[in-house]
C-alpha angles and dihedrals in degrees: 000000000000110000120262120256126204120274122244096195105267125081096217091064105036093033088195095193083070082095088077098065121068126219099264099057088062088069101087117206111257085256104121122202091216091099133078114285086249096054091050102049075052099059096035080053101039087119095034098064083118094049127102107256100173129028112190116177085323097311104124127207117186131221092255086044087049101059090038081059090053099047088049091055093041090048086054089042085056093051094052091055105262116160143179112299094012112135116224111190120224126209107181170143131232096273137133100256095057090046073054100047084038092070095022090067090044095053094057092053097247129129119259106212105195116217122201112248080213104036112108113258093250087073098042084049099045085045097052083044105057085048101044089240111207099165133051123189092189127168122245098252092055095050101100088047093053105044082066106047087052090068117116090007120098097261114144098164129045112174116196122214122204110237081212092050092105113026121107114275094264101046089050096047089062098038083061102047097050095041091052089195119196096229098245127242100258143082115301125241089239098044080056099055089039082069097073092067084208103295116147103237120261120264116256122181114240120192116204092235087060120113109257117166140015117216132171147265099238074231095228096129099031140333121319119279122206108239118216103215114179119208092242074057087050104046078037092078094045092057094046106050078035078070099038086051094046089057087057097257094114131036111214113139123174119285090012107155105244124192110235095197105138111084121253097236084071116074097234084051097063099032107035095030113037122007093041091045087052103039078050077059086234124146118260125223118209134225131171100175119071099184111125090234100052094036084057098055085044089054100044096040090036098043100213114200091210131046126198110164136127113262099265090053085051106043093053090057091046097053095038091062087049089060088054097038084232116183090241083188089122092068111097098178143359118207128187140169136150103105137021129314107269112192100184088053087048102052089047088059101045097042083058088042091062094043086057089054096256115136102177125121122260100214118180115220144207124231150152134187090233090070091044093250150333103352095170131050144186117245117223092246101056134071101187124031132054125225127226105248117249102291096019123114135200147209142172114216144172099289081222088046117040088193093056104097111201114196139235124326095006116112128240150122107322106226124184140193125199135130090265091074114125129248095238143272109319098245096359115093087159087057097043082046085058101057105022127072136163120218124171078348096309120133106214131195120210112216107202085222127111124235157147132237108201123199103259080060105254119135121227110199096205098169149340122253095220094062095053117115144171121238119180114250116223095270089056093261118144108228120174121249124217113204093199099063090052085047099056089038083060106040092054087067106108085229102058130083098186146343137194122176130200132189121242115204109249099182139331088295110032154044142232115220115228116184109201102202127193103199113212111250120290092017119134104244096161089076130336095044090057092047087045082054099057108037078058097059093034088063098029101047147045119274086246092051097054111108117247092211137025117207123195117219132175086209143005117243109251132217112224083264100074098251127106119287105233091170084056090049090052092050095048094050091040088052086059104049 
C-alpha cells in the first residue's frame, strides 16, 4: 500500500484513501479512454477473441463472434441511414442483440438514448420527443408500448427484436410456446441485419469526449433528467474500478463468469455491468429478467463468479440456497448498492453465505447515474465507511457553497471529481448549473447527498439534501429533519423489515413526518408493533425527529430504477389529506 502522508486538514488535497492503493496501481496501462467505447473493449480484448464474451441461457457467444456481430449491425445501421451525431432510441433487456446495438451505434458514431422497459409512456414519449427520435430497437415484449408512446414524436422505424433471438433451440422452442407472442407490426431483427447485404461498416471516427449515450434520473426525487454520458466517461469506469481491483479490493480475474442483471437503460447497467465486465475480458451472464426470483434460479444454475444486484435481488438468491443447503464456494464477490448500507441485513447474509461455504465479501457501493456508475466502494475490511475508486477524488463542502471545503469529520454535501462525470443534463444547461462546478480545472459533481470524510479516508453518507425538511419544535422554531436518520433508527427494530419517511408539507413553513414501515413476517403490526415503534424512536431520536404518523405497507413503491419511490409515498399520503 502507498505510505501515509500527513494530513493538511481537507480530504480533496491530502486524499487520504490514497493508502489503499499501492504504487503500482498508480501506473496506468498505456490504454487510454480517449477513444470510442468500441474501440476500446477491442483493444482491452485484443488476446480474449476466443473467449466467451456472452452466456445466455447457455448459448455462448465469444469476444471474435461478438465484434463480427457489431460490424454486421453498423454495417445495417448504415444502411438505414444513420449517421454521426444521430440519436437511436433502445428499449431493452439484457440480451445479446442490444450488447451488440450498444457498441454498433457506437461504432457509427451515433447516440444511444436508453428508454426504461417500466417507465409511463409519458416519459418514453416525452424522451423520443426531446431527441427527435427516427429510429426504435425495441424488444418484443415493449412494442406495443412503444408504439404508443411514438405517437405524435418523429419516429419513422421501430425494430423489434425477439427476447427468445439468441437462446439455445429448445429454450426457445418453449419460450415460445409459453409467451405466445403476437409478432408485432414492425420490422424484424433479421430483416434489419439482412440490410446490410454483407458490407463491413464504414469507418467513423469516434472521440472519447463524444457524446455517446444517453441514460436516466431513477426519478425518486423528481422527473426524470436525461444524462449526457461520453464514451471517455464510459472506458473511464472501467480504468478506475481496474485500479480499485489491482490494489485487492476487488476480485475480477479474466474469463470470470459475471452476472449482467441490472438492465442497460440504467447507467450501472451499462458500465458496471456490462462495458467494464467485457473490457476485464470476463464472461457475461446474461440476464433479462430482473425479477429476484428469476435472477436467483439464474445464479444458482449459472454459477456467476461475480455478483453485482440490488438487495432484494440478492437476498432472494441467498435465502433461496439456505433452503437447499447449496455449496455457494464458486462466488468470488457480491456487490450491492442502490440504497443505504444496512448492517443487520449484511451480517445476515453473510452469516448464511459462510454456512454455505462463501467466503467472499459482501461490500456495499455509491453510485449515480450522473458519474456513469458505482464511484465508491466498500472495502472488505470495513463495515462503515465507503472509498473513492482509483482516479476519483473527493470533498466535503457547505451544502449552500459548494467552494467552500469543510474538513474531516464535519458533515456536509459530498462532492466528487473524476473523469466519469457526466456531460450534463440532455436539454437542461440550468440543471447541469445546478450540480457541476469547476474549481483549479476540476470539474466537480455535487451529490445532493450528506456525509463525512474521516481522516483515515473513508466516506460516511449520512443523508440526502433533497429529503431535508424543516418541521416547527414546540417552541415554533423551524429544525431540519433528516429522514435517514429516522430511517436507520427504524430499521434497527427486530420486527421491521424496512422503513422509508417522507415529509408532507403542513404549511408554508413545515412539515409533517410520515414513517412508511414493512413488518417482517408474522409481526404484529395492528397494534404492538406500532406502540414498540414508537417507544424506540421516542427514546432513539430528537423530539423533532419522532414521526407523526406510522403507515403500514406490504411493499414500497419502486422507480424503474429499482429504489424506493418517495414521490410515489408523498402522493399516496397527500391523496389521502
Amino acid at each position: 500500500m502507498a505510505e501515509e502522508k500527513k494530513l493538511i486538514g481537507y480530504p480533496s488535497i491530502d486524499q487520504p484513501w490514497l493508502k489503499y492503493y499501492s504504487d503500482e496501481a498508480d501506473i496506468q496501462a498505456s490504454l487510454s479512454p480517449d477513444c470510442s467505447m468500441i474501440d476500446f473493449l477491442r483493444r482491452c480484448s485484443a488476446d480474449s477473441l476466443g473467449f466467451t464474451a456472452l452466456n445466455y441461457f447457455g448459448a455462448k457467444i465469444s469476444y471474435g463472434a461478438l465484434f463480427k456481430m457489431v460490424d454486421q449491425a453498423a454495417s445495417a445501421l448504415q444502411q438505414l441511414g444513420v449517421k454521426s451525431g444521430d440519436i437511436v432510441s433502445l428499449c431493452c433487456l439484457n440480451t445479446p442483440e442490444f450488447v451488440t446495438l450498444l457498441y454498433a451505434v457506437n461504432k457509427v458514431g451515433a447516440v444511444s438514448n436508453w428508454l426504461g422497459l417500466t417507465s409511463p409512456v409519458s416519459d418514453l414519449r416525452e424522451q423520443l420527443s426531446s431527441t427527435e427520435t427516427r429510429l426504435v430497437f425495441a424488444v418484443d415484449l415493449a412494442c406495443d408500448l412503444i408504439k404508443e408512446a411514438s405517437r405524435g414524436t418523429k419516429v419513422e422505424t421501430i425494430i423489434f427484436v425477439p427476447l427468445g433471438a439468441s437462446m439455445p433451440p429448445l429454450i426457445k422452442l418453449l419460450y415460445g410456446l409459453k409467451s405466445r407472442n403476437k409478432k408485432p407490426d414492425a420490422m424484424s431483427w433479421e430483416t434489419f441485419l439482412d440490410s446490410s447485404g454483407g458490407a463491413a461498416p464504414q469507418a467513423v471516427e469516434v472521440k472519447g469526449d463524444d457524446l455517446a449515450m444517453i441514460e436516466y434520473t431513477g426519478g425518486s426525487t423528481g422527473m426524470p433528467k436525461g444524462v449526457m454520458l461520453s464514451n471517455k466517461n464510459l472506458n473511464s469506469y472501467y480504468i478506475n474500478f481496474n485500479r480499485t481491483n489491482n490494489c485487492g479490493l476487488s476480485y475480477y480475474h479474466d474469463a470470470d463468469k459475471y452476472l449482467a442483471c441490472v438492465p442497460l437503460f440504467l447507467a450501472f447497467g451499462v458500465s458496471a455491468s456490462c462495458h467494464g465486465p467485457l473490457c476485464h475480458g470476463m464472461e457475461l451472464l446474461l440476464a433479462p429478467d430482473p425479477k429476484p426470483d428469476t435472477v436467483g434460479k439464474l445464479i444458482l444454475h449459472g454459477k456467476p463468479n461475480h455478483i453485482a444486484a440490488g438487495r432484494v435481488q440478492i437476498d432472494g438468491f441467498v435465502h433461496a440456497a439456505k433452503k437447499k443447503e447449496l455449496d455457494l464456494s464458486y462466488i468470488h464477490s457480491i456487490m450491492y448498492g442502490g440504497e443505504a448500507s444496512n448492517k443487520s441485513w449484511e451480517q445476515e447474509i453473510k452469516n448464511i453465505l459462510r454456512r454455505n461455504q462463501m467466503e467472499a465479501p459482501v461490500l456495499n457501493g455509491y453510485g449515480m447515474t450522473e458519474c456513469s456508475a458505482c464511484i465508491l466502494v466498500a472495502t472488505k475490511n470495513n463495515d462503515e465507511g465507503l472509498i473513492p475508486l482509483g482516479n476519483v477524488n473527493a470533498k466535503i463542502t457547505d451544502p449552500d457553497d459548494p467552494h467552500t471545503e469543510l474538513g474531516y469529520d464535519t458533515e456536509g454535501e459530498l462532492c466528487l471529481s473524476s473523469d466519469t462525470v457526466m456531460m450534463g443534463y440532455y436539454q437542461n444547461e440550468t440543471a447541469t448549473e445546478e450540480v457541476i462546478f469547476e474549481e483549479n480545472g476540476q470539474r466537480w459533481l455535487r451529490t445532493r447527498d450528506l456525509a463525512k470524510i474521516s481522516p483515515e479516508g473513508e466516506i460516511l453518507l449520512t443523508g440526502r439534501i433533497k429529503r431535508i425538511y424543516h418541521k416547527l419544535s414546540p417552541e415554533k422554531v423551524g429544525v431540519r429533519v433528516y429522514p435517514m436518520r429516522i430511517e436507520e433508527c427504524i430499521s434497527g427494530d427486530p420486527d421491521v423489515e424496512k422503513c422509508a419517511v417522507v415529509g408532507i408539507k403542513n404549511d408554508e413553513t413545515a412539515y409533517r413526518t410520515i414513517a412508511y414501515v414493512i413488518p417482517k413476517t408474522g409481526a404484529d403490526h395492528q397494534g404492538n408493533l406500532e406502540q414498540q415503534i414508537v417507544r424506540r424512536c421516542r427514546t432513539e431520536l430528537p423530539e423533532s425527529h419522532v414521526p407523526d404518523e406510522y403507515v403500514f405497507l406490504d411493499d414500497f413503491p419502486l422507480t424503474r430504477a429499482g429504489k424506493i419511490d418517495y414521490r410515489a409515498l408523498e402522493n399516496m399520503t397527500e391523496e389521502k389529506i
